[in-house]
N, C-alpha and C positions, 0 to 999 in steps of 0.2 A: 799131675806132677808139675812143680818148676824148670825152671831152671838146672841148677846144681843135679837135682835127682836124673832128669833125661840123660845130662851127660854122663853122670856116673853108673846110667844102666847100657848106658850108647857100648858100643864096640870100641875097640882100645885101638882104632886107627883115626886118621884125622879127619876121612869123608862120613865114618860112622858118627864120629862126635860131634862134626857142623851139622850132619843132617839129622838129627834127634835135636838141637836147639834150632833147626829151623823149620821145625815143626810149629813153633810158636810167630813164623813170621809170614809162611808164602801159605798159598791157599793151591786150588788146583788139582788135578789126577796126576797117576805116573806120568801115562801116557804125554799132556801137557807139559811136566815139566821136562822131560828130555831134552826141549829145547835151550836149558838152563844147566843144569845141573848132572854130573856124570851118573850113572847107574848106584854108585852105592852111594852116592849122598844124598840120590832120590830113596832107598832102602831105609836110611837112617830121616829121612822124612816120615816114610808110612811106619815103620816103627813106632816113631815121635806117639804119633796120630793112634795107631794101637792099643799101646801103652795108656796113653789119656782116656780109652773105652774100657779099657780092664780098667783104671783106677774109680773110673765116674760108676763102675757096678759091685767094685769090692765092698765087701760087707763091712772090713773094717772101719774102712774110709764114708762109707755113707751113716754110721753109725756115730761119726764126729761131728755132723749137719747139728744132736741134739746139743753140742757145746758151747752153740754161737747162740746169739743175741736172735730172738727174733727176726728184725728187719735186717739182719746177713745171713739167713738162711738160704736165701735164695741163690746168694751167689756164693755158696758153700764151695764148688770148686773152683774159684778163684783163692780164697781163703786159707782153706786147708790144706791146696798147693805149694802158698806159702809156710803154711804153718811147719807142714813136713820140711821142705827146706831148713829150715830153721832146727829142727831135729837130727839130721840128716850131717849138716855141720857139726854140732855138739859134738854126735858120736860117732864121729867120723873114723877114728882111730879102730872103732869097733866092728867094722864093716871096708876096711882099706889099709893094703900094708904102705900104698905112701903117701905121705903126709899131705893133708889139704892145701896148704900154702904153694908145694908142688906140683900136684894137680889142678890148682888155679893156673897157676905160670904157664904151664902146659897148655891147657886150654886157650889162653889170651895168644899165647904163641902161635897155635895152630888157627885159629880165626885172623889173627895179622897175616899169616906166610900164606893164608887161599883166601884173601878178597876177593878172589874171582866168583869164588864160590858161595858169596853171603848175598842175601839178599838187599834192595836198597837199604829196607828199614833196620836190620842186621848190622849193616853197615854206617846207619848214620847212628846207632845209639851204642856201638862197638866202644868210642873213645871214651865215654863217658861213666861204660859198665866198668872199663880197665880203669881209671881214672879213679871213680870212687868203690873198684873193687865189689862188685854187687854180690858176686858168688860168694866170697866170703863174710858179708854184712849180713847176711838172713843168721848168725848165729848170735845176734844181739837182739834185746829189744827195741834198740835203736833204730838199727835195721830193719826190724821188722817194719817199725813204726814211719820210718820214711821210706819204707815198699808200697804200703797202704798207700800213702799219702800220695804217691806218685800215681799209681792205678786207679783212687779218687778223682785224681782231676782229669782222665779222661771223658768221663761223663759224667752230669750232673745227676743221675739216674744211681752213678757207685759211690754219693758218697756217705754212703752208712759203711763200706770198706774202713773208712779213716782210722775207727776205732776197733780196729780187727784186734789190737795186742789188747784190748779189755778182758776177750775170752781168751787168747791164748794164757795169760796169767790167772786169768781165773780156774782154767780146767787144765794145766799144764800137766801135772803126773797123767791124767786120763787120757789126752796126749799125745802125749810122749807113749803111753803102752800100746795105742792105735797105732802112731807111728811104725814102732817096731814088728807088732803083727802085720802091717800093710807091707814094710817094707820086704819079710821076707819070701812075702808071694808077689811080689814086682821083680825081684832078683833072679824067681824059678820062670817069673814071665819072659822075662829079657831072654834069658838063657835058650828057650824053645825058642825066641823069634831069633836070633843071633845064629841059632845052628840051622834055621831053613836053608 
């Protein structure tokens, strides 16, 4: 999962929802990060981390590998992370009683009001996420298209990513139906780890 999907499966406090997005940033055991980060936004960490093991074995989700180009099979979940993202905004309305723009706001608010809590790298691509609004950009192709582009130029190894939105248009209903089958056993997954 991305972005947008972590926090929308996080817990509806504000250690739940930093530490499901910084799942994508610190590395480490519980035990190590204590010295960092309070009790439940190391929870919303291994969560983060959880969730990323149940989506990389869902039948759904592995069954969307066949939509991609050859030479982006391999980094299928990178890809199809986004791809859901991208899904995830659409039909937002359809799975949230409040509104995405809302729930962005929220989100950028509670990452500003606990700096304490974010990590460097968290921290130094925070102005930039709020700035061009990333959470809400994966519902365009545009978006998508300079998400790729951005993940490309990390290594010179990612960049057959560039043209990820080739298969998302090309196999978009098929999709979009993975999507929705993924997403509603990621929602019963969240749920059993939320109520430990």
């Amino acid at each position: 999962m991305n972005y947008l999907a972590h926090l929308y499966l996080a817990g509806a406090t504000d250690a739940s929802r930093i530490g499901n997005l910084l799942g994508d940033f610190v590395k480490g055991t519980p035990v190590s990060l204590t010295d960092h980060y309070p009790p439940e936004v190391i929870d919303g960490i291994m969560m983060h981390r959880h969730l990323d093991r149940f989506t990389d074995q869902h039948e759904s989700f592995l069954q969307t590998r066949e939509f991609l180009a050859k030479e982006r099979r391999r980094f299928a979940g990178i890809v199809i992370d986004v791809f859901f993202d991208h899904f995830l905004t659409i039909h937002w309305n359809q799975y949230s009683d409040l509104p995405l723009p809302a729930f962005i706001e929220e989100i950028y608010d509670t990452l500003e009001g606990h700096r304490d809590w974010l990590s460097p790298d968290l921290a130094r691509v925070l102005p930039l996420m709020r700035k061009e609004n990333w959470l809400h950009s994966y519902g365009t192709l545009e978006g998508q298209a300079l998400t790729f582009e951005r993940i490309s130029e990390r290594s010179p190894r990612l960049a057959p990513i560039r043209r990820s939105t080739d298969d998302l248009v090309a196999h978009y209903q098929s999709l979009d139906h993975s999507f929705h089958q993924f997403l509603a056993a990621a929602r019963a997954q969240a749920k059993l780890l939320l109520a430990r």
